[in-house]
C-alpha positions in Angstrom: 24.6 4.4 -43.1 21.8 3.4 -40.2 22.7 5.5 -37.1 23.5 3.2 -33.9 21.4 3.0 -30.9 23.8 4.9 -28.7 23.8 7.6 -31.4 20.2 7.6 -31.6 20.1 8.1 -27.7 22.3 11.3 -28.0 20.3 12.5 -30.5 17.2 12.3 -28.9 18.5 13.3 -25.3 20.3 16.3 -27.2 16.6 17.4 -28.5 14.7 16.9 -25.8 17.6 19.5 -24.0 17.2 21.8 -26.4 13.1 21.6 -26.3 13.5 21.4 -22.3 15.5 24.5 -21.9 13.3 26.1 -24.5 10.1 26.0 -22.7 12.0 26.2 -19.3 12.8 30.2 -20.6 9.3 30.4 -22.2 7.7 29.3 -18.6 10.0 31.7 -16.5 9.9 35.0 -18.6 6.1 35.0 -18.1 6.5 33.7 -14.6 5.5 36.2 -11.2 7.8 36.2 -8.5 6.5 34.3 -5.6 7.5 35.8 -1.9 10.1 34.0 0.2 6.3 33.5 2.5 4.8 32.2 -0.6 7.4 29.8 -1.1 7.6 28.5 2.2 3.6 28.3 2.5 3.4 26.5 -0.8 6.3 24.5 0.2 4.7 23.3 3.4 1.6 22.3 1.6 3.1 20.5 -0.8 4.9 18.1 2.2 1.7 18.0 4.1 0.2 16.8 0.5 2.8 14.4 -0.5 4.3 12.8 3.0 1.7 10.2 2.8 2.0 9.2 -0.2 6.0 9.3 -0.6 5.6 7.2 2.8 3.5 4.6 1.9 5.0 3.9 -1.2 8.2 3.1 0.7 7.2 1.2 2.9 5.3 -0.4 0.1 8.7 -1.3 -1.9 10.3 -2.1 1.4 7.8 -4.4 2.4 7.2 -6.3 -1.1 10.6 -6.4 -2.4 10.6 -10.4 -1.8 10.2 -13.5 -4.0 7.8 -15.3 -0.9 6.0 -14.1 2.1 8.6 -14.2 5.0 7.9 -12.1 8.6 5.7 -9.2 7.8 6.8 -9.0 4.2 5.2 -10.4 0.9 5.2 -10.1 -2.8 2.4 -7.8 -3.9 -1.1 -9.5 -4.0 0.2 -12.2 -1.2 -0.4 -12.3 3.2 2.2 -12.3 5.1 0.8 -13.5 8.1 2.7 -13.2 11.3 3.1 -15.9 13.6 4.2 -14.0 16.5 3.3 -10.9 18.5 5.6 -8.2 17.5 9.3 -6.9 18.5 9.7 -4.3 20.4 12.4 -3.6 18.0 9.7 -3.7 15.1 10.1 -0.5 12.5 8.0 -1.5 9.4 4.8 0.3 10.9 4.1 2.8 13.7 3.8 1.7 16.9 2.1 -1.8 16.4 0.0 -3.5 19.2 2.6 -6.1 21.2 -0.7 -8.4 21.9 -1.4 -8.6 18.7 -1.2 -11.2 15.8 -0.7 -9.5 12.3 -1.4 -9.8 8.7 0.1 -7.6 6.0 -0.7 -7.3 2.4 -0.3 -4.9 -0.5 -3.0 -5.2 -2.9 -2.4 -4.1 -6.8 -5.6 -2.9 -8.5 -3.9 -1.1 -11.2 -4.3 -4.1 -13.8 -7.7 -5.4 -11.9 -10.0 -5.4 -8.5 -8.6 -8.0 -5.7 -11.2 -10.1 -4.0 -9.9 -10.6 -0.8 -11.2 -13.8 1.2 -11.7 -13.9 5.2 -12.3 -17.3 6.5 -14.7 -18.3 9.4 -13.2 -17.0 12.9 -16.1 -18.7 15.2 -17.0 -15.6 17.2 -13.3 -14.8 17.9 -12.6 -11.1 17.1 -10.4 -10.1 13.7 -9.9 -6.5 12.6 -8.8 -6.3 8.5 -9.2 -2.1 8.3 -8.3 -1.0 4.6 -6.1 2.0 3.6 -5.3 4.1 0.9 -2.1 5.5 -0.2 -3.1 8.7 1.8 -3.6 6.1 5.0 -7.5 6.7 5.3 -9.4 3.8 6.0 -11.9 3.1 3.6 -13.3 -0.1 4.8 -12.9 -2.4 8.0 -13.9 -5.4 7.9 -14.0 -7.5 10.6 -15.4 -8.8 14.0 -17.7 -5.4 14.7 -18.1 -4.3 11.1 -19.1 -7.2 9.4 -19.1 -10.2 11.6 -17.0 -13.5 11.9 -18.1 -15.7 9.5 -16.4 -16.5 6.4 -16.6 -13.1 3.5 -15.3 -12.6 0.5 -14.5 -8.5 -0.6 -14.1 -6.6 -3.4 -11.3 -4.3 -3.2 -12.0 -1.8 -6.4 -9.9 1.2 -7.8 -11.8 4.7 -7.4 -13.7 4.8 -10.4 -13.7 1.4 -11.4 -16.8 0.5 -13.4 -17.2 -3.2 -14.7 -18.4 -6.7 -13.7 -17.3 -8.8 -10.0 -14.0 -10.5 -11.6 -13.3 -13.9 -10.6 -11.6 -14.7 -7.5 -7.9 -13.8 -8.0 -5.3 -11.6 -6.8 -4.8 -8.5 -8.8 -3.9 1.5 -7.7 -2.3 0.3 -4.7 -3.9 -0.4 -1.4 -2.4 -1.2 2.0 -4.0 -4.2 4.0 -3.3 -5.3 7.2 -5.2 -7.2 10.0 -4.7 -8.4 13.7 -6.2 -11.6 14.8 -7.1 -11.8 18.9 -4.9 -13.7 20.8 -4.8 -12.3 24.2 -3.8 -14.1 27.5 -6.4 -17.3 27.1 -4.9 -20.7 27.7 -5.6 -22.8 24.7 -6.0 -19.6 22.2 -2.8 -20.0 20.5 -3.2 -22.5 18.2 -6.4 -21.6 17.2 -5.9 -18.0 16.2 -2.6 -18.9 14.8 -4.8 -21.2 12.2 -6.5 -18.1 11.3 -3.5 -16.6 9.4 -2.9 -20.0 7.9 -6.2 -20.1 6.0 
């Protein structure tokens, strides 16, 4: 008689108990004992090391949990580009600037790099700074940086080795930019066309 799946599960989840609880007694008769101030120090460390990262991916799976780029979020490898200046009751990142126009985009290079495409601002300034899970900034592209005209970047996982792919979308990095808009009359429209392109 062939065993049924949910047998098979049992099985296996019944062994992989026994084998757990097996090496779990294996690990902790040879284990020291660690001081309440041990435990707290490496306790602390490991928040400071993880916080980030725990962070960032929330905010990741918060923000690209969508079928279509809608307000500030957008499915992974897709802009959202916001139309507005933000909320004073906006949450999805720290304390954004309420004079500012901004684009937000989570980039996937796990499969593949991402080129990402800036177009021509005429001289009007844009900021698109780069960050890791951890929230460094490894590049910053923009206005002072790299000028206003029209770019195309190659966003790369550490280590990546290989040929400039094709442009299209495909670790994890956060992107967002602002686009000026300021107080000048007649500003609007144009800077709003920015986030369009």
């Amino acid at each position: 008689m062939k065993p049924t799946k949910p047998l098979l599960l049992t099985r296996t989840l019944t062994y992989l108990l026994i084998a757990a609880g097996t090496l779990h007694a294996s690990l902790t008769s040879h284990a020291e004992s660690v001081s309440p101030e041990e435990a707290h120090a490496i306790g602390v460390e490991a928040y400071l090391y993880f916080y980030s990262l725990v962070t960032m991916d929330i905010t990741r799976k918060q923000l690209t949990n969508v079928e279509r780029a809608e307000g500030i979020n957008a499915p992974m490898n897709t802009f959202a580009n916001i139309p507005g200046y933000p909320t004073a009751d906006m949450k999805a990142v720290v304390r954004p600037n309420f004079d500012t126009l901004y684009s937000s985009g989570w980039l996937d290079l796990t499969q593949e790099p991402v080129v990402v495409s800036v177009p021509d601002t005429n001289g009007r300034y844009y900021l698109f700074p780069m960050l890791d899970m951890w929230t460094d900034v490894f590049a910053s592209p923009g206005w002072r940086t790299t000028g206003t005209q029209d770019a195309n970047f190659l966003v790369t996982p550490p280590g990546w080795t290989g040929s400039m792919p094709r442009r299209r979308p495909a670790d994890q990095a956060y992107q967002g930019g602002s686009r000026d808009r300021g107080d000048v009359p007649g500003r609007d429209d144009a800077v709003e066309s920015m986030g369009r392109r």
